[in-house]
PDB file of N, CA, C and O in Angstrom, chain B, residues numbered from 101:
ATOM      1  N   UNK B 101       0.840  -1.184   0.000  1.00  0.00           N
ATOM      2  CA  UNK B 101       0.000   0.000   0.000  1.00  0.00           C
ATOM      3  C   UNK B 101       0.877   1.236   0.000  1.00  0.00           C
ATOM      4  O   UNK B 101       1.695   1.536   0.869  1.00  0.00           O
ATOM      5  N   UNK B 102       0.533   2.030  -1.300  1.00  0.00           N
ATOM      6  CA  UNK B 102       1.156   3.490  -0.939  1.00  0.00           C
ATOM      7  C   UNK B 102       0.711   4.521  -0.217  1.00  0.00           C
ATOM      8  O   UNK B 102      -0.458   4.883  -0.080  1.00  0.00           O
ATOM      9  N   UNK B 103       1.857   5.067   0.322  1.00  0.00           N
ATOM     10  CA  UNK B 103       1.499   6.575   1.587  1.00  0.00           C
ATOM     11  C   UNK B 103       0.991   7.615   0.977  1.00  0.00           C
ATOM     12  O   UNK B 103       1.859   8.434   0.674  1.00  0.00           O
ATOM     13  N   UNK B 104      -0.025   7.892   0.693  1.00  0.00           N
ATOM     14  CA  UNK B 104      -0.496   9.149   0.026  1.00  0.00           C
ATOM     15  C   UNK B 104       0.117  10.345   1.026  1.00  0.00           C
ATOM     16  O   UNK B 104       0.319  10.099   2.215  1.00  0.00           O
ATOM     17  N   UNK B 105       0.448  11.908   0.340  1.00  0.00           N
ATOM     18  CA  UNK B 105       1.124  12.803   1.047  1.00  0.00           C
ATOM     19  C   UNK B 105       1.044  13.926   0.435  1.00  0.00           C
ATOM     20  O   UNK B 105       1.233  14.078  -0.771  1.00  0.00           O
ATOM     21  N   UNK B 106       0.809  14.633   1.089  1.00  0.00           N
ATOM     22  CA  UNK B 106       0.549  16.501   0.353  1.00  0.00           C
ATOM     23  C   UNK B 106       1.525  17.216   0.592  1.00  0.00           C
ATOM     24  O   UNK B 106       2.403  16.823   1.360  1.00  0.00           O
ATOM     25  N   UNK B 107       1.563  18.078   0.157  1.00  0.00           N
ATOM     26  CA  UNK B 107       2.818  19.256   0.157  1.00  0.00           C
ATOM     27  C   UNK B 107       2.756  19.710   1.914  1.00  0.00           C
ATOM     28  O   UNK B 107       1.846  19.775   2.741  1.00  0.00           O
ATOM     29  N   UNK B 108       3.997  19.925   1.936  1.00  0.00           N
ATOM     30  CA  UNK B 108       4.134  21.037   2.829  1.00  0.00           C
ATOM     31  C   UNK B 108       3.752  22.230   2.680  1.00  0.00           C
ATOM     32  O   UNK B 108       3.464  22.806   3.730  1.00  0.00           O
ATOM     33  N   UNK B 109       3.623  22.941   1.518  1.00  0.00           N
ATOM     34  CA  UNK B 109       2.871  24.184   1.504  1.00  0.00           C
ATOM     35  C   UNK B 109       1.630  24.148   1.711  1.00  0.00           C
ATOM     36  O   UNK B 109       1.089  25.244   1.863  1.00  0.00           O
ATOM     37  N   UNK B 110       0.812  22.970   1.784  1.00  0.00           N
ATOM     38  CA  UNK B 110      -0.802  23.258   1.681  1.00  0.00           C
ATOM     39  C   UNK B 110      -1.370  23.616   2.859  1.00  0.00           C
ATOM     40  O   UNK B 110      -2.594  23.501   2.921  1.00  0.00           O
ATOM     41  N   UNK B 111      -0.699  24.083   3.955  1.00  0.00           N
ATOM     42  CA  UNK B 111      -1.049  24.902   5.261  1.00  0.00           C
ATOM     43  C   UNK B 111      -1.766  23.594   6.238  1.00  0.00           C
ATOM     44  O   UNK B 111      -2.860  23.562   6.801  1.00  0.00           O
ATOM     45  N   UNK B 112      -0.836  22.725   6.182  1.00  0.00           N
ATOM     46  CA  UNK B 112      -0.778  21.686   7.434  1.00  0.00           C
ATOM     47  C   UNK B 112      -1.398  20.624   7.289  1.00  0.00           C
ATOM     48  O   UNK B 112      -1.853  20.383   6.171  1.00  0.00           O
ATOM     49  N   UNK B 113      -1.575  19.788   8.249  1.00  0.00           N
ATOM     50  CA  UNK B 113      -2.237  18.443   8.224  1.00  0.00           C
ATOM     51  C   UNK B 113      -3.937  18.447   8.364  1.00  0.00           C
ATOM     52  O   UNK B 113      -4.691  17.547   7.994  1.00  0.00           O
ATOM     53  N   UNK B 114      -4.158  19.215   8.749  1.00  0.00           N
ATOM     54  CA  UNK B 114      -5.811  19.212   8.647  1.00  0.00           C
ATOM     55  C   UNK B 114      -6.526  20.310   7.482  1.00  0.00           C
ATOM     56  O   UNK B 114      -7.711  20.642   7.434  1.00  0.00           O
ATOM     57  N   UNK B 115      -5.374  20.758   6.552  1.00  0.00           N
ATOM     58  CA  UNK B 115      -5.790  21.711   5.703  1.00  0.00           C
ATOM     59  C   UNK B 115      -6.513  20.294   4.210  1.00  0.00           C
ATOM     60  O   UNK B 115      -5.923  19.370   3.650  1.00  0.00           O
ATOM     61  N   UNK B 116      -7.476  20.634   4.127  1.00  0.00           N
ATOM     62  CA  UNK B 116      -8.289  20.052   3.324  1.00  0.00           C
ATOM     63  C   UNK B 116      -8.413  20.273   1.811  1.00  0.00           C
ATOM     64  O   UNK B 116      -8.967  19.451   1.080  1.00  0.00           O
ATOM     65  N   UNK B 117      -7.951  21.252   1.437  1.00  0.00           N
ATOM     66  CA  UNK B 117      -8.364  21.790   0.236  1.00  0.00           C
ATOM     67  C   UNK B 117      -7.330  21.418  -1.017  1.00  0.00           C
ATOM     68  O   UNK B 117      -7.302  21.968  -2.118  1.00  0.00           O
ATOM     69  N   UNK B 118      -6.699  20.601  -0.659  1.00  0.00           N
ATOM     70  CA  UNK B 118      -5.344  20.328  -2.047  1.00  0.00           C
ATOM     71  C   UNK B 118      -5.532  19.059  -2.256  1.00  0.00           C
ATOM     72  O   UNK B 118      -6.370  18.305  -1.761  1.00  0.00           O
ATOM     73  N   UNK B 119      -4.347  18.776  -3.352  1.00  0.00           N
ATOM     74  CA  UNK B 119      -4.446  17.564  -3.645  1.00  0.00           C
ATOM     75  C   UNK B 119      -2.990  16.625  -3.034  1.00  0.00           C
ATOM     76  O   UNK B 119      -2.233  17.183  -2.240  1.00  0.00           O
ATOM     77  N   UNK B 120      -2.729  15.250  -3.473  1.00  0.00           N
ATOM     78  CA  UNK B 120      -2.352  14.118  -2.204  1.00  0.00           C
ATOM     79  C   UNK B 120      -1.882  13.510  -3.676  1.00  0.00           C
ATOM     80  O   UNK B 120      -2.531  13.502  -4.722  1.00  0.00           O
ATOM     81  N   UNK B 121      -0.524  12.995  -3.420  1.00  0.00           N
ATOM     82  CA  UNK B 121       0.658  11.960  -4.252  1.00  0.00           C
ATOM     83  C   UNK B 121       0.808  11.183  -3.954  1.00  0.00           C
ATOM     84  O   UNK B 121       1.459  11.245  -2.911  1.00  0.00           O
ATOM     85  N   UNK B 122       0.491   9.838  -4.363  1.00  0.00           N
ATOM     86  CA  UNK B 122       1.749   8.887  -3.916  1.00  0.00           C
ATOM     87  C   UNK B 122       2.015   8.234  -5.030  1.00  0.00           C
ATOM     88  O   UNK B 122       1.259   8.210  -6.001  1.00  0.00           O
ATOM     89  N   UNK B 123       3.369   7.530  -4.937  1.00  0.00           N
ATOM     90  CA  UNK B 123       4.111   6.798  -5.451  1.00  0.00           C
ATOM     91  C   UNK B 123       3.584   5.106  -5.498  1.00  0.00           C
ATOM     92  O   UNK B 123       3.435   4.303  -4.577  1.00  0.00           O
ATOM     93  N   UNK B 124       3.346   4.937  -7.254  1.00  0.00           N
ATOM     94  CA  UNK B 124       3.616   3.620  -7.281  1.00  0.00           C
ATOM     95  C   UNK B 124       4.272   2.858  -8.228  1.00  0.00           C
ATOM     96  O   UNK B 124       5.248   3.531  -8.560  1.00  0.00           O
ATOM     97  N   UNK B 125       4.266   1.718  -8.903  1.00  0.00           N
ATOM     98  CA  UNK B 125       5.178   1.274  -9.547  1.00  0.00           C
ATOM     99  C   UNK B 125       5.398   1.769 -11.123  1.00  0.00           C
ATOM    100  O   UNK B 125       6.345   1.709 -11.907  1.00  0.00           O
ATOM    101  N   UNK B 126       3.895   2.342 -11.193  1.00  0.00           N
ATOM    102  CA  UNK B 126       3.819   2.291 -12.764  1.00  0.00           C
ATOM    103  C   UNK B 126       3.907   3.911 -12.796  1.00  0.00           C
ATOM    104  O   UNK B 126       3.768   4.459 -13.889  1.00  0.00           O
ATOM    105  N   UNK B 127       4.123   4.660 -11.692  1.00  0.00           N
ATOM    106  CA  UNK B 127       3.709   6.138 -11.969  1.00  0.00           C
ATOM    107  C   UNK B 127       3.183   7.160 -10.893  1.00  0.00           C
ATOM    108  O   UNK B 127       3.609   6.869  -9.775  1.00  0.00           O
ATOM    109  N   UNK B 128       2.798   7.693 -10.903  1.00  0.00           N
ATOM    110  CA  UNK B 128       2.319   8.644  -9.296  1.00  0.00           C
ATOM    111  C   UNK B 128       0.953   8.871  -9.589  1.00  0.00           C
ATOM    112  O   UNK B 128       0.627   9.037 -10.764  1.00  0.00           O
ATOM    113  N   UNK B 129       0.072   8.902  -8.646  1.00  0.00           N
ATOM    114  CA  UNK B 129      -1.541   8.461  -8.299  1.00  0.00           C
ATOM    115  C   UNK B 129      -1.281  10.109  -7.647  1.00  0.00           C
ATOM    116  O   UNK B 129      -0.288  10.425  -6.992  1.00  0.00           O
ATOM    117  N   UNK B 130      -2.666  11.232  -8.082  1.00  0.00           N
ATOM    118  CA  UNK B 130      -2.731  11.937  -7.768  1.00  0.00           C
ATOM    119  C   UNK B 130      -4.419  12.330  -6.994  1.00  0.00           C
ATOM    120  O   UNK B 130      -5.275  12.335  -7.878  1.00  0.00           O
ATOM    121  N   UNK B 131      -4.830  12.548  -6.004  1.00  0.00           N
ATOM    122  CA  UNK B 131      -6.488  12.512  -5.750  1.00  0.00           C
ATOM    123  C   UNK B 131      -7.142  13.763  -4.846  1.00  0.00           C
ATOM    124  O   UNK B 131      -6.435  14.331  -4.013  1.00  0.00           O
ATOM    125  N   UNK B 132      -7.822  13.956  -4.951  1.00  0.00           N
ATOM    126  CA  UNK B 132      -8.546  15.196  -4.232  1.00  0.00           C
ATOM    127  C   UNK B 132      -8.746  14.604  -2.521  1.00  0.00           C
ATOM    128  O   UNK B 132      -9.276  13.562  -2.136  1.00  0.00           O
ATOM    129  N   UNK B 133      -8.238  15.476  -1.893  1.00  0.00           N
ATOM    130  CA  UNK B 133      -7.775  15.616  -0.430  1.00  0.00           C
ATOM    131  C   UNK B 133      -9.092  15.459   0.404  1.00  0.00           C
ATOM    132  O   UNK B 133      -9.129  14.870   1.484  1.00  0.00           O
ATOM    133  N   UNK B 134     -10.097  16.005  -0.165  1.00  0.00           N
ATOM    134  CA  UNK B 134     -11.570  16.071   0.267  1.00  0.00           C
ATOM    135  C   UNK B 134     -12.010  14.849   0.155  1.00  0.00           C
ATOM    136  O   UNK B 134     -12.752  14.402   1.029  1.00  0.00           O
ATOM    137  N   UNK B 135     -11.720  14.251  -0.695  1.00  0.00           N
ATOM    138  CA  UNK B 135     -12.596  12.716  -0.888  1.00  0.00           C
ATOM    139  C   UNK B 135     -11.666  11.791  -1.579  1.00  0.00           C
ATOM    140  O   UNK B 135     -11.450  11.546  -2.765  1.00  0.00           O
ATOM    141  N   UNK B 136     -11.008  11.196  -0.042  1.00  0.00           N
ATOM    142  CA  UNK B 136      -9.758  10.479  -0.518  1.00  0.00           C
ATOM    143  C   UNK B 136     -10.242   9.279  -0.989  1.00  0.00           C
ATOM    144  O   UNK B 136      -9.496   8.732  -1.802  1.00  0.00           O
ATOM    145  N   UNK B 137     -11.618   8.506  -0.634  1.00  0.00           N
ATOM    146  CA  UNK B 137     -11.821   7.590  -1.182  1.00  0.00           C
ATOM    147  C   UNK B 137     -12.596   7.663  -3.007  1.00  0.00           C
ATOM    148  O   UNK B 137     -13.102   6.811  -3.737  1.00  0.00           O
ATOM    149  N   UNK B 138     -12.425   8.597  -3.093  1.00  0.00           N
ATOM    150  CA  UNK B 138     -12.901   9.126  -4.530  1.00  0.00           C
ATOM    151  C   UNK B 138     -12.045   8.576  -5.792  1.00  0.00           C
ATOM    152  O   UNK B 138     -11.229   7.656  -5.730  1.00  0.00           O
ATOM    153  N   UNK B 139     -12.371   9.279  -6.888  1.00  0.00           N
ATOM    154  CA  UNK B 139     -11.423   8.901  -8.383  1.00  0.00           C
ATOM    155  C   UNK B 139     -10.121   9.413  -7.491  1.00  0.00           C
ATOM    156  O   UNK B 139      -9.903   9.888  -6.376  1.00  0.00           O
ATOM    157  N   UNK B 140      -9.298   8.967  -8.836  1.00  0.00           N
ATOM    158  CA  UNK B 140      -8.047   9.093  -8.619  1.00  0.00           C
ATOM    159  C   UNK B 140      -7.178   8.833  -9.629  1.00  0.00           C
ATOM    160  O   UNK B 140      -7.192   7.718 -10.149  1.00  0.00           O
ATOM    161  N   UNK B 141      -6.122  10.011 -10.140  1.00  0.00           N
ATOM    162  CA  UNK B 141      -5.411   9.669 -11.495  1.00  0.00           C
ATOM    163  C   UNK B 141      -3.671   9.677 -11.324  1.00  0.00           C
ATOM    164  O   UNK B 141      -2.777  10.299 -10.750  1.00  0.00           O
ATOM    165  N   UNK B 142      -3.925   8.311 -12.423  1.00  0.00           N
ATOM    166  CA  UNK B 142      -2.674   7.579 -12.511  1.00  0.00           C
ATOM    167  C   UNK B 142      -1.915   8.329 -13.902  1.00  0.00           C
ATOM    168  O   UNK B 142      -2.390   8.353 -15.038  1.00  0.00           O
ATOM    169  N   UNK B 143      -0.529   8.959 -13.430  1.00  0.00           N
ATOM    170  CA  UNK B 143       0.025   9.738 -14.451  1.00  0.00           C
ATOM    171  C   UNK B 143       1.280   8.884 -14.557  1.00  0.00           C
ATOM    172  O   UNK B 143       1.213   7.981 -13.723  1.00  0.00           O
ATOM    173  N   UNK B 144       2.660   8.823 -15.440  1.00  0.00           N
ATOM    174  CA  UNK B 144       3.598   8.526 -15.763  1.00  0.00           C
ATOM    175  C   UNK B 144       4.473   9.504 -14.655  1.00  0.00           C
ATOM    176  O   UNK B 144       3.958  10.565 -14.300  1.00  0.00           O
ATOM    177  N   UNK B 145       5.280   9.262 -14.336  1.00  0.00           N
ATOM    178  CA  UNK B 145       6.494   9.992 -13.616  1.00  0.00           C
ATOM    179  C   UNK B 145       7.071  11.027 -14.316  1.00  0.00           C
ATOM    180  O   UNK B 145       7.518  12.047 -13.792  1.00  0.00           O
ATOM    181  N   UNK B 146       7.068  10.706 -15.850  1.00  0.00           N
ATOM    182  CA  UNK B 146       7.539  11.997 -16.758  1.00  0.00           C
ATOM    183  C   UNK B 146       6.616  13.149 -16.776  1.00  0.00           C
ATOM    184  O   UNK B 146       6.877  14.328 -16.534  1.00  0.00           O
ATOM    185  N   UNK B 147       5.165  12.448 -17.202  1.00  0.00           N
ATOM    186  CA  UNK B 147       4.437  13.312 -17.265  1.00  0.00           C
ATOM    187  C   UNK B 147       4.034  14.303 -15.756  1.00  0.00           C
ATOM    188  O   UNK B 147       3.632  15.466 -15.781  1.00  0.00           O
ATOM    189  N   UNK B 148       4.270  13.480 -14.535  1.00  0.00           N
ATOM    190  CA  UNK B 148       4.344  14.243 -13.135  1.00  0.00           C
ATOM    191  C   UNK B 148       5.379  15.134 -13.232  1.00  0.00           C
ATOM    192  O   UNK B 148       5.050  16.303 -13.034  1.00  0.00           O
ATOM    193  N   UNK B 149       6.210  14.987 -13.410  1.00  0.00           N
ATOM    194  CA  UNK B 149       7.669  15.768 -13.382  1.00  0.00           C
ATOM    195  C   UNK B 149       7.239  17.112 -14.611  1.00  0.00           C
ATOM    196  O   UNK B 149       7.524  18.249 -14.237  1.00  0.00           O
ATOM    197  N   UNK B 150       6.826  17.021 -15.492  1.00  0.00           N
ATOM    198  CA  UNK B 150       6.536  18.200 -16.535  1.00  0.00           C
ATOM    199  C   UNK B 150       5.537  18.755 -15.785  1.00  0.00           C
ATOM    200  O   UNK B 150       5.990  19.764 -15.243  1.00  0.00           O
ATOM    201  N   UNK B 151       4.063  18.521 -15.416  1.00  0.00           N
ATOM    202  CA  UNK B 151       3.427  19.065 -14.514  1.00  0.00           C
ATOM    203  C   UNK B 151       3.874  19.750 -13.560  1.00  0.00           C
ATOM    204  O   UNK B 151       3.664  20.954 -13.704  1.00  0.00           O
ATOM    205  N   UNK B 152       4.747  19.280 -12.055  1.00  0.00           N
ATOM    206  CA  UNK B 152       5.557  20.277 -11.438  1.00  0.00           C
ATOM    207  C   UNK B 152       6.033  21.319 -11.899  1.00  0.00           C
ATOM    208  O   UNK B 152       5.813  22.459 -11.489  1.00  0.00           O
ATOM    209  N   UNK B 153       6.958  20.881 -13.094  1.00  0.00           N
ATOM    210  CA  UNK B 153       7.498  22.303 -13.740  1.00  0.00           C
ATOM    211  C   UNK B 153       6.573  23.093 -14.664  1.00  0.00           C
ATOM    212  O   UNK B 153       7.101  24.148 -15.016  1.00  0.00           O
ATOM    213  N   UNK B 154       5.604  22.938 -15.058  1.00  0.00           N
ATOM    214  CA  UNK B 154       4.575  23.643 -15.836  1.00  0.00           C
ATOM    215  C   UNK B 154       3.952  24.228 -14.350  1.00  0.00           C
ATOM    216  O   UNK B 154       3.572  25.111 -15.119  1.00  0.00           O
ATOM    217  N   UNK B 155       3.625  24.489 -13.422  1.00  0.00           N
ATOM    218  CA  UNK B 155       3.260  24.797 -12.607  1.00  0.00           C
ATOM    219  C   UNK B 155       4.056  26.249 -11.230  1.00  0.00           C
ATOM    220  O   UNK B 155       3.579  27.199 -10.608  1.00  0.00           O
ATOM    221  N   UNK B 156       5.492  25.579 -11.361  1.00  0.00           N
ATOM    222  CA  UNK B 156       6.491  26.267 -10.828  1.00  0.00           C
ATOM    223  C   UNK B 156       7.040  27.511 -11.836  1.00  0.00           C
ATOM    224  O   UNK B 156       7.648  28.518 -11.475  1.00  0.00           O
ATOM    225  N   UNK B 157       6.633  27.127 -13.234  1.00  0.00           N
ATOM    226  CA  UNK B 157       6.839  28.259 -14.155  1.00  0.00           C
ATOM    227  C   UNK B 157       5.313  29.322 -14.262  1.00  0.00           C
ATOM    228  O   UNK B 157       5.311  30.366 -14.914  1.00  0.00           O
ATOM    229  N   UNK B 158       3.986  28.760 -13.426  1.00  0.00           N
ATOM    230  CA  UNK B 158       3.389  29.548 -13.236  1.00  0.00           C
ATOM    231  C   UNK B 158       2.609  29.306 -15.018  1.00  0.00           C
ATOM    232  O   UNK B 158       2.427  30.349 -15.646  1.00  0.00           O
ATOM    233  N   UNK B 159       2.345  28.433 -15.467  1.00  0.00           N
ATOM    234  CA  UNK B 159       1.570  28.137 -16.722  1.00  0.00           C
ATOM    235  C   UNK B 159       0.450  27.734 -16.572  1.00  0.00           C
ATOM    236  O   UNK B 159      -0.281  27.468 -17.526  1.00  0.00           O
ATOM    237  N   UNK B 160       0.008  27.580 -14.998  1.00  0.00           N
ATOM    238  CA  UNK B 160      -0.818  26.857 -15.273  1.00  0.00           C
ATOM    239  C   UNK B 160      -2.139  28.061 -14.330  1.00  0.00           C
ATOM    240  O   UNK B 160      -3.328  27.796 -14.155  1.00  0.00           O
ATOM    241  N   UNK B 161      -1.475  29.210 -13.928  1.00  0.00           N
ATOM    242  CA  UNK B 161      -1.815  29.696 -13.085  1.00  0.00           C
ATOM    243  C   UNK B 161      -3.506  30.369 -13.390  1.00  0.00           C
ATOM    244  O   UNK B 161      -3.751  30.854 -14.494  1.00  0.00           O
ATOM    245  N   UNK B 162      -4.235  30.339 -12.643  1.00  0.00           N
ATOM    246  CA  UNK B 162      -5.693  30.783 -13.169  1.00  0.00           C
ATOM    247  C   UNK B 162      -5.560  32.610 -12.996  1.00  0.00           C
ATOM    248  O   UNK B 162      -6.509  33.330 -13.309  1.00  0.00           O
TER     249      UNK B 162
END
């Protein structure tokens, strides 16, 4: 079983509103923090890794 885990920036352990990573063999599982037993999407590690940086460059910003 993987450890699902949120950022340190998302303003602590009972902060609800982000989303939750974990690591598995085929890729990183990403799911809404609110309803952990909910969907949940399975991305490639490459494609996680371009996401971070599409994000940290502020591309994705609303």
């Amino acid at each position: 079983m993987s450890e699902w885990r949120k950022s340190s920036h998302s303003g602590g352990l009972n902060d609800d509103a982000c989303v939750e990573i974990a690591e598995f063999s085929d890729g990183v599982g990403v799911r809404d923090s609110k309803d952990p037993d909910g969907d949940r999407l399975g991305i490639s590690r490459t494609e996680f890794a371009e996401l971070v940086q599409r994000v940290k460059r502020g591309e994705l910003d609303l």
